[in-house]
C-alpha positions in Angstrom: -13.9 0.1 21.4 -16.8 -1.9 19.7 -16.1 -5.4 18.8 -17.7 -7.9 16.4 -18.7 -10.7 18.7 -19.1 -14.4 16.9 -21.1 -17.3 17.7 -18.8 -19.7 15.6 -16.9 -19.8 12.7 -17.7 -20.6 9.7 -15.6 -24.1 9.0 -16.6 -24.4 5.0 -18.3 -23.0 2.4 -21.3 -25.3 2.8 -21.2 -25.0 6.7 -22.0 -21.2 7.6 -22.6 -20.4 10.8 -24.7 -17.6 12.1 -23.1 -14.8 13.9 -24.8 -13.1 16.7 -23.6 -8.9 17.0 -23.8 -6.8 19.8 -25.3 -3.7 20.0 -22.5 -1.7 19.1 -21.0 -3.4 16.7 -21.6 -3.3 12.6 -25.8 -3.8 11.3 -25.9 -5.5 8.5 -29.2 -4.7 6.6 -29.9 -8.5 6.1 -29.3 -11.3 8.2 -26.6 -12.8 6.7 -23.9 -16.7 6.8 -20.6 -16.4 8.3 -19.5 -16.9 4.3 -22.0 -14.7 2.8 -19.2 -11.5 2.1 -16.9 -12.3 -0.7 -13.3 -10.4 -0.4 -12.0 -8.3 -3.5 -8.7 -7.1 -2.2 -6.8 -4.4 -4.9 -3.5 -4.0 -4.1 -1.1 -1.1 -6.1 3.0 -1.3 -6.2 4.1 2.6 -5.0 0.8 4.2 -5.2 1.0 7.6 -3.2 -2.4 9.4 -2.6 -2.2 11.3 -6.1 -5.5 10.4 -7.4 -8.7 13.1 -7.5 -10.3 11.3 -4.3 -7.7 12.8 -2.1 -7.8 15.7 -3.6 -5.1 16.4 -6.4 -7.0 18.2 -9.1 -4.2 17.1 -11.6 -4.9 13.3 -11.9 -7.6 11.5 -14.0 -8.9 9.0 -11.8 -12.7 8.3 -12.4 -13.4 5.0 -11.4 -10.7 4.5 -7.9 -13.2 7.5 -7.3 -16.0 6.4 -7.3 -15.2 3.5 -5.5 -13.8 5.8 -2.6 -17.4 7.4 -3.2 -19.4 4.5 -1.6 -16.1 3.6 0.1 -15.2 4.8 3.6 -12.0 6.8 2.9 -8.8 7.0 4.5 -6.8 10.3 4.0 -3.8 9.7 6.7 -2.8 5.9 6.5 -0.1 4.9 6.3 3.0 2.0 5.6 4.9 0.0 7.8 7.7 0.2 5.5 8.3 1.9 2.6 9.2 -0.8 0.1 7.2 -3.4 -1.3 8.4 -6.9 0.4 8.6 -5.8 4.0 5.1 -4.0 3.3 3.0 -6.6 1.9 4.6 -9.1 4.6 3.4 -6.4 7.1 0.2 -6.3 6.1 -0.2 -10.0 5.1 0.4 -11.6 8.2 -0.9 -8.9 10.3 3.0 -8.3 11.7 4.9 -5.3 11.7 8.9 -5.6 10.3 10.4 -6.1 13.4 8.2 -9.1 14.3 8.5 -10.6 10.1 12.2 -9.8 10.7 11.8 -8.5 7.1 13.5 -5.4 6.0 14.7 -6.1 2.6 13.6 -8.8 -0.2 15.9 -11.8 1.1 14.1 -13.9 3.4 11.0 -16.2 4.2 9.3 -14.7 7.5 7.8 -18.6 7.9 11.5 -19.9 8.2 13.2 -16.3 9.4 10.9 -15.3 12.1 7.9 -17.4 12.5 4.9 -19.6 11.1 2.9 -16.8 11.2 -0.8 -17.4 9.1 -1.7 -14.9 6.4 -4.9 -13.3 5.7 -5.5 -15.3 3.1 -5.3 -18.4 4.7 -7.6 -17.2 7.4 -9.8 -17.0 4.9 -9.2 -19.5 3.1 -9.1 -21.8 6.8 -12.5 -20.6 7.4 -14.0 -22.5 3.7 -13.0 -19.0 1.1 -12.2 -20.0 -1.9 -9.0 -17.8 -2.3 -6.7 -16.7 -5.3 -4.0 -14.6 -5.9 -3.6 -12.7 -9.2 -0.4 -10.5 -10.5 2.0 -9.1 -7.8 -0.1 -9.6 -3.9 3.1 -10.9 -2.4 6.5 -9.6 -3.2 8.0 -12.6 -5.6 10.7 -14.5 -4.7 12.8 -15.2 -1.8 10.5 -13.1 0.5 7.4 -15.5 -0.9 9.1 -18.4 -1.0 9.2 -18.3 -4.9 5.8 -19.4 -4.3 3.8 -16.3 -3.5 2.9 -18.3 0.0 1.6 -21.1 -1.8 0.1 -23.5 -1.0 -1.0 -22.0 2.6 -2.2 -19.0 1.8 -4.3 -19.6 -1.3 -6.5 -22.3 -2.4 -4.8 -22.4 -6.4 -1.4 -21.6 -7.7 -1.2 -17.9 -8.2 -1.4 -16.1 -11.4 1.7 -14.4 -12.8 0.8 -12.7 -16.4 3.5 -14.2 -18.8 4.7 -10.5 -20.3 5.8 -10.0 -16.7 9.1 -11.1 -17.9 10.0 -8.0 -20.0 9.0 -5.2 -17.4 13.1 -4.7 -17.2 14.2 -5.8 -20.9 14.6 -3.3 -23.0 11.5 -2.6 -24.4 11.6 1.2 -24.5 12.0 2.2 -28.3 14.4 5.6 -28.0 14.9 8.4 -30.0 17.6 6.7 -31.5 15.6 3.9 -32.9 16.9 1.4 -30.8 15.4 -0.5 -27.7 16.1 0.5 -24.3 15.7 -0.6 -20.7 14.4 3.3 -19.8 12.1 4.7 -16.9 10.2 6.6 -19.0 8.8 4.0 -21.3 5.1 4.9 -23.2 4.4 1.9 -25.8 2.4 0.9 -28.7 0.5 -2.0 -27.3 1.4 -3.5 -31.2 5.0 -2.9 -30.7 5.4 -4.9 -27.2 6.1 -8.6 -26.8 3.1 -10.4 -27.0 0.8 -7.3 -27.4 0.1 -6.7 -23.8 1.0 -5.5 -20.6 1.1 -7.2 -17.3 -1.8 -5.6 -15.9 -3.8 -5.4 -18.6 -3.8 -10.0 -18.3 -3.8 -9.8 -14.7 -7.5 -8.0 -15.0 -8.6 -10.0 -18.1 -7.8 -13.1 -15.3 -9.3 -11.5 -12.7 -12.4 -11.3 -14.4 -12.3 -14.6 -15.5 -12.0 -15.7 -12.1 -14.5 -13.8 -11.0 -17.2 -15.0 -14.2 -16.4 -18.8 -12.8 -16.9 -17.6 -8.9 -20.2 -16.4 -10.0 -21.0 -20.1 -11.5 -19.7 -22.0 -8.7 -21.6 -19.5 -6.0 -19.0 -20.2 -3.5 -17.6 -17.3 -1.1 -14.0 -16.5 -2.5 -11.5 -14.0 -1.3 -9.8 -12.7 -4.4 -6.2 -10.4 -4.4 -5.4 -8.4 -7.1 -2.0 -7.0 -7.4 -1.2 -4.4 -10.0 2.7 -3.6 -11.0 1.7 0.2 -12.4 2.8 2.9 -11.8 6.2 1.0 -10.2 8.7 2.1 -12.6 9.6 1.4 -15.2 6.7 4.0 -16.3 5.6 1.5 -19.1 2.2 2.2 -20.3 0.2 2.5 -23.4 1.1 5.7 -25.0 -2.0 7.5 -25.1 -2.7 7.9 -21.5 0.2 10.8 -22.1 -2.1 13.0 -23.6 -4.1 13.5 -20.5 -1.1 15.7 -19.2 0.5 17.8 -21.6 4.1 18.2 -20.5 3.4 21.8 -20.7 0.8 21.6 -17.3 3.7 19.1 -15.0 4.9 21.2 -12.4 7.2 20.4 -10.1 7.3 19.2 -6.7 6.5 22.2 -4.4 9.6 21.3 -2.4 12.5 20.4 -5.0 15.1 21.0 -2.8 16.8 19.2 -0.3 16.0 20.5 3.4 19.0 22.0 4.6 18.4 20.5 8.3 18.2 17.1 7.3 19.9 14.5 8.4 21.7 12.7 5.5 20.9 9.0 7.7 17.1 10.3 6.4 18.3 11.2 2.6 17.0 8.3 0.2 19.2 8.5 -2.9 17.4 6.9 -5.6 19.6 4.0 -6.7 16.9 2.2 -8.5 16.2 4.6 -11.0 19.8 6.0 -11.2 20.2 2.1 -13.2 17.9 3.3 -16.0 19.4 3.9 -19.4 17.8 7.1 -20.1 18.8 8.7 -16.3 22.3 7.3 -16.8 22.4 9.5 -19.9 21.8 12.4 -17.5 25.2 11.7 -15.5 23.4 12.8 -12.4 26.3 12.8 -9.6 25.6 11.1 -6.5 24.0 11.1 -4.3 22.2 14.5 -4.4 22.0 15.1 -7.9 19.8 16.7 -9.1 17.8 15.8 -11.8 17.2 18.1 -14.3 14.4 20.0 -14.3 12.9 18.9 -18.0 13.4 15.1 -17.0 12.0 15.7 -13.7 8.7 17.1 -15.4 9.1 13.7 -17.8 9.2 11.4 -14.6 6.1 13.3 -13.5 3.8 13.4 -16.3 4.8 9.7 -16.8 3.8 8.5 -13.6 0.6 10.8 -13.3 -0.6 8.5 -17.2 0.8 5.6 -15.0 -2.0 6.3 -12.3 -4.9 6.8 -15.5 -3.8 3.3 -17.2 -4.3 1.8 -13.9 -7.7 3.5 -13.3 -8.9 2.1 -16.4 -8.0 -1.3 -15.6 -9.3 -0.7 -12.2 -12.9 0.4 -13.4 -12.8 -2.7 -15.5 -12.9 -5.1 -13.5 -15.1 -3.1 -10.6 -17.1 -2.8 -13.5 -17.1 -6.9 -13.5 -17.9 -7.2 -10.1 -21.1 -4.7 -10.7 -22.8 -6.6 -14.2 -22.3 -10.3 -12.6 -24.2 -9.1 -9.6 -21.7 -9.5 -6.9 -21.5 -5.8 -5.6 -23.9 -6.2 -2.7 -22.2 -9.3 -1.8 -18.3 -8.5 -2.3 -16.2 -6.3 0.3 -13.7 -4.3 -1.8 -10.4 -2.7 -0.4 -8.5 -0.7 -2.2 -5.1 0.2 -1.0 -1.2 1.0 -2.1 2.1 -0.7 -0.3 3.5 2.5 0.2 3.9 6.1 -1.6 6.7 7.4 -3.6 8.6 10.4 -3.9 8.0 12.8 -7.0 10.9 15.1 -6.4 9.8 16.3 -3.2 13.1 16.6 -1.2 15.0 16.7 -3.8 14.1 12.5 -3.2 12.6 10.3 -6.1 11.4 6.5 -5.2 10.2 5.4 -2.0 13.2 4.3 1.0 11.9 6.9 3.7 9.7 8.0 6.4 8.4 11.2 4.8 4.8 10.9 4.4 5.0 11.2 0.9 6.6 7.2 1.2 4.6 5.8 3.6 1.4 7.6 3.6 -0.7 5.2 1.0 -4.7 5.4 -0.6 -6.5 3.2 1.2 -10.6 2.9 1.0 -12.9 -0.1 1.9 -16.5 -0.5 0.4 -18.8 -2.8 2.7 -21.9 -3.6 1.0 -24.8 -2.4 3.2 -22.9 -0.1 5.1 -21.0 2.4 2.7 -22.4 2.2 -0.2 -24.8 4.7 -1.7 -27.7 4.5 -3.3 -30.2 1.1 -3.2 -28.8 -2.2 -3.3 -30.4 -2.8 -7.2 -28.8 0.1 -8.2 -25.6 -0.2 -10.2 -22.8 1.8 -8.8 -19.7 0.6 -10.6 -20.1 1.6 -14.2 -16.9 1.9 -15.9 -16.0 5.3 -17.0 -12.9 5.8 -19.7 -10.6 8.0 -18.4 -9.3 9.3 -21.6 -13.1 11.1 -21.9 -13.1 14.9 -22.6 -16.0 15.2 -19.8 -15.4 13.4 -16.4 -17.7 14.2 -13.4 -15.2 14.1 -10.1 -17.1 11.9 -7.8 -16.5 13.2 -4.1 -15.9 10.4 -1.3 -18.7 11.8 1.7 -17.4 9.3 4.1 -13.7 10.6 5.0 -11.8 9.8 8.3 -8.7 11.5 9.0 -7.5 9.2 11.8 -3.7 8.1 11.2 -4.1 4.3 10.3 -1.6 1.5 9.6 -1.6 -1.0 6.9 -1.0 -3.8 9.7 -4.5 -3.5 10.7 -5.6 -4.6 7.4 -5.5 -8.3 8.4 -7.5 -7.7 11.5 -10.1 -5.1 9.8 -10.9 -7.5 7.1 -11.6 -10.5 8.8 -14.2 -8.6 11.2 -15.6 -7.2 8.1 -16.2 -10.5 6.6 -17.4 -11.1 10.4 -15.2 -14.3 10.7 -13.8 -15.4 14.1 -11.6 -11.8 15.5 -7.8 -12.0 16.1 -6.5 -11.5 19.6 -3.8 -9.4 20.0 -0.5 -10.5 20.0 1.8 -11.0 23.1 4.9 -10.1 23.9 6.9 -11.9 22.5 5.1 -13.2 19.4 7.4 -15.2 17.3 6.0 -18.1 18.1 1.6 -17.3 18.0 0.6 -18.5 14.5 -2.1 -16.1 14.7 -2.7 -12.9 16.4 -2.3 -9.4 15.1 -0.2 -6.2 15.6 -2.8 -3.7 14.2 -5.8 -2.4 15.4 -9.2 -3.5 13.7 -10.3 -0.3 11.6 -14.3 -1.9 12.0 -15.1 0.6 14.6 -15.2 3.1 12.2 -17.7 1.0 10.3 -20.2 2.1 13.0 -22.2 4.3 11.9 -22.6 6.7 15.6 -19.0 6.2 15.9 -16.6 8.4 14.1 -13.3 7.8 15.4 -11.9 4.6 16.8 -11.5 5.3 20.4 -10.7 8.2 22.6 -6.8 7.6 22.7 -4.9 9.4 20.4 -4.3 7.9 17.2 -0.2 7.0 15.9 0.6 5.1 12.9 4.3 4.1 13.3 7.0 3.1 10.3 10.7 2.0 10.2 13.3 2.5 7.8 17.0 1.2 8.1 19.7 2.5 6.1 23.6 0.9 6.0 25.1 4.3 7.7 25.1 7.8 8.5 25.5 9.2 5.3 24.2 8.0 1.7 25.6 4.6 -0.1 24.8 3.3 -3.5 22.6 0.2 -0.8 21.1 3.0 1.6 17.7 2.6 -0.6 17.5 -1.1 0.0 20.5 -2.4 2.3 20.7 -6.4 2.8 20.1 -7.2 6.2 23.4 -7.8 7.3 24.4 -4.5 6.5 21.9 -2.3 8.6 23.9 -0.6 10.9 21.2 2.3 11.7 17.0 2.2 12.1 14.5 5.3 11.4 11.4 4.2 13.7 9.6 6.7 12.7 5.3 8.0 14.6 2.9 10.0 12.6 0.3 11.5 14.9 -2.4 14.3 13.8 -0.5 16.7 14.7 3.5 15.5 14.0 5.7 13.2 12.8 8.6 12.2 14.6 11.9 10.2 13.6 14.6 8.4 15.9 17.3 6.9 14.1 19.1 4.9 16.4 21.9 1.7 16.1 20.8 -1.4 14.9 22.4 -4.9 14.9 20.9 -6.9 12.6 22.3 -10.1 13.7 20.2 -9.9 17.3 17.8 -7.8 15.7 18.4 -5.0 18.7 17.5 -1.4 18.4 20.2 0.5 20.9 18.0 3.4 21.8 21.1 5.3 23.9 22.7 5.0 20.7 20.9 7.8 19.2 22.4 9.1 15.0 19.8 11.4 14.1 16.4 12.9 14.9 13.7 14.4 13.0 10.5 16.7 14.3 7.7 18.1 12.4 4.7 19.9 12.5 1.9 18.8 9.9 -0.5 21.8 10.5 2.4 24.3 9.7 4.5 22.1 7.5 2.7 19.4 6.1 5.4 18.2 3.5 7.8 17.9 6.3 10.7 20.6 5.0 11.4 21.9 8.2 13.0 19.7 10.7 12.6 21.0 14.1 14.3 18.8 16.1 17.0 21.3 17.9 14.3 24.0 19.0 14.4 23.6 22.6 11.0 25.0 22.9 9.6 21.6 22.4 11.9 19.7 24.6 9.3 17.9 26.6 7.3 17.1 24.0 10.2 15.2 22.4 11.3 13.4 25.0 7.7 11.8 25.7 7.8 10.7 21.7 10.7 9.4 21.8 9.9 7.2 25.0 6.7 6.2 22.8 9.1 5.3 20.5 10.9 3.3 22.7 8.1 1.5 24.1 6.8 0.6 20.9 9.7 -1.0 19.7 10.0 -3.1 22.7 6.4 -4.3 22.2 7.4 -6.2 19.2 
């Protein structure tokens, strides 16, 4: 595998060091300081790959396009964890759950599991200016009720102050009256302070951006957007970009009759919503019914649209102050989320539908088209009549893991490259559990190495069958793990015994197991597992499995 080789590091923003490359490793088109690349990392809270870059025909998405038009994009990456605090940790510190020790929102991985650094703080270690806007780190216990500060980032981070009535009731029913729903479209007049939470955390992302421009300093800037997380609030007239008349459903409503229930998530967190406690929905299967379903749909679909806009606004920003040929720009969900398929609504799983996540990275010099003067992030309103679907050209279907984000960045930025961590690494401060995604960067290289490619996730659940805390059990409650392998061709699921105390997976202690074949059933109805015929070839993943988890 190519690697960026380094001369130095680059110790301040006034003290850059030149990097020397090697012959196979990235070209930049002009001889460029250590601290030359700014960072614009865009995170999204339980964005799954429905946007018309990968694809779905359904969903307005203009400008996350046609940034994944000069981006390269990533159609099979994927989530260590589908929920937002393990995740984000993951991907943060460059550590996957088992090494964080993080599987639920209730711990600090600096004073759980180790001091491990952050990817912002490398940044910000090597003289980035770096800053934290709306939700990057989970908030609260998980964060230190600090969002990691001060280590990670160089000012207090900025929480938008209507972030405090996300779950008030807000949601003005049919009845008048205001309710704590998950289907909530709003007046922008009618809401406290006459905003949303994403809407300030762009008008502050800009803002910082405007005064990085002034102070021509390298910065590293992480955006975190709440939408489309539930509850589905959003101005109102995104709806009538999908008429409730065009929401299908899921093409797999129904719960696979060969799965195991350890593997069912039962959607706790939106079963607490006034208007689906109106439903009286029995538990844990439900279902929903079908006209609600289509409302959940439609509303997350105008969820994706109101984020777009946002989203084009501020690359829009990054294009008129002149900062796109200097600004690396990655784009990515913490994990996916269920729109009925499965009969399953939320995240809490393995499917791919939960952990497979957008992700696309624009290098400047190196994806982008067109010539460097030319302006490529204009914003485009995606409540327009006529919207030209840009198509990304530069597409790799590798699986890739959100843990290599860490790594991938900082050889990007071409700052000093992470070693890989040993075994054990609880106590390394900085290393990294995910492979650098740079190779693909290379233009004469298409794929990352010879070996096959396997992104892995982990889920645990409280038991073998579903409990109102099998979405999001507290740690001392996990009694089973899903360690779960996506490869090109399958995806396979162990769920095997788990003590959280000694945080020991007891792989003879085997509850379930789960086999699929993506070319022949790529929404994973059809579980496998018991046809002998593939014997072999489940007993060497589940040895992978094995070895992996005793890696960490």
């Amino acid at each position: 595998m190519g690697r960026i080789s380094h001369t130095g590091s680059c110790v301040s923003a006034q003290q850059c060091v030149y990097f020397v490359l090697t012959p196979s490793a990235i070209m930049w088109p002009n001889t460029r300081t250590a601290c030359g690349k700014n960072v614009l990392l865009i995170i999204v809270d339980d964005l799954r790959t429905s946007l018309g870059c990968y694809g779905d025909e359904m969903i307005k998405s203009p400008n996350i396009d046609q940034l994944a038009s000069h981006s390269i994009l990533f159609t099979n990456a994927y989530a260590q964890q589908s929920v937002c605090a393990p995740s984000r940790v993951s991907f943060l510190t460059g550590r996957r759950p088992d090494t964080t020790r993080l599987f639920d929102v209730n711990s600090y991985w600096r004073k759980h599991a180790g001091n491990y650094s952050t990817l912002p703080q490398y940044f910000k270690e090597h003289g980035y200016r770096t800053m934290s806007v709306g939700k990057v780190f989970h908030p609260g216990i998980s964060s230190n009720h600090s969002d990691d500060f001060p280590y990670s980032w160089s000012v207090r981070p900025f929480h938008p102050s209507s972030e405090k009535y996300e779950n008030m009731k807000t949601c003005k029913g049919k009845d008048g009256e205001l309710h704590a729903n998950l289907v909530c479209p709003v007046d922008l007049s009618d809401v406290p302070e006459g905003t949303l939470p994403d809407i300030q955390s762009t008008e502050e992302a800009i803002r910082l951006l405007k005064l990085e421009k002034q102070l021509n300093s390298s910065f590293f800037l992480a955006v975190g957007y709440h939408k489309p997380h539930i509850p589905f609030r959003f101005p109102k007239d995104f709806l009538k970009l999908y008429p409730i008349e065009n929401i299908s459903l899921a093409p797999d409503p129904d719960i696979p009759r060969n799965l195991p229930p350890v593997a069912y998530n039962p959607w706790t967190d939106i079963r607490k919503r006034e208007d689906v406690q109106a439903l009286n929905i029995s538990f844990p299967y439900g279902p929903i019914p079908e006209h609600f379903q289509r409302l959940i749909r439609q509303s997350y679909f105008a969820s994706v649209s109101y984020l777009d806009s946002l989203v084009g606004k501020l690359l829009n920003t990054v294009e008129n102050l002149g900062l796109s040929n200097d600004t690396i720009i990655v784009f990515a969900s913490d994990h996916g989320w269920s729109l009925g398929e499965h009969g399953e609504w939320a995240k809490y799983s393995n499917f791919d539908v939960a952990t497979r996540v957008p992700l696309m990275i624009y290098v400047p010099g190196i994806t982008r088209r067109g010539q460097p003067q030319q302006n490529i992030f204009t914003y485009i309103d995606p409540l327009s009549h006529e919207l030209e679907r840009s198509i990304p050209e530069n597409v790799k279907e590798d699986p890739v893991e959100l843990v290599s984000l860490f790594s991938t960045i900082a050889d990007l930025a071409q700052l000093s490259p992470l070693s890989e961590c040993p075994v054990p690494s609880f106590h390394i401060e900085i290393c990294t559990e995910g492979q650098s995604l740079s190779p693909y960067f290379i233009t004469s290289q298409d794929r990352r190495g010879n070996d096959e490619t396997v992104a892995y996730s982990s889920y645990p659940r409280p038991s073998d069958t579903p409990q109102w805390d099998s979405d999001l059990p507290n740690l001392k409650d996990i009694t089973v793990m899903g360690y779960s392998m996506r490869t090109p061709d399958y995806r396979f699921t162990a769920w095997v015994g788990y003590n959280p105390t000694t945080f020991e997976a007891n792989f003879t202690d085997i509850h379930a197991q789960e086999f699929y074949f993506v070319e022949t059933d790529p929404n994973q109805d059809n579980n496998l597992f018991n046809s002998s015929i593939q014997s072999n070839l489940l007993t060497k993943l589940f040895e992978n499995l094995k070895i992996r988890r005793s890696f960490n």
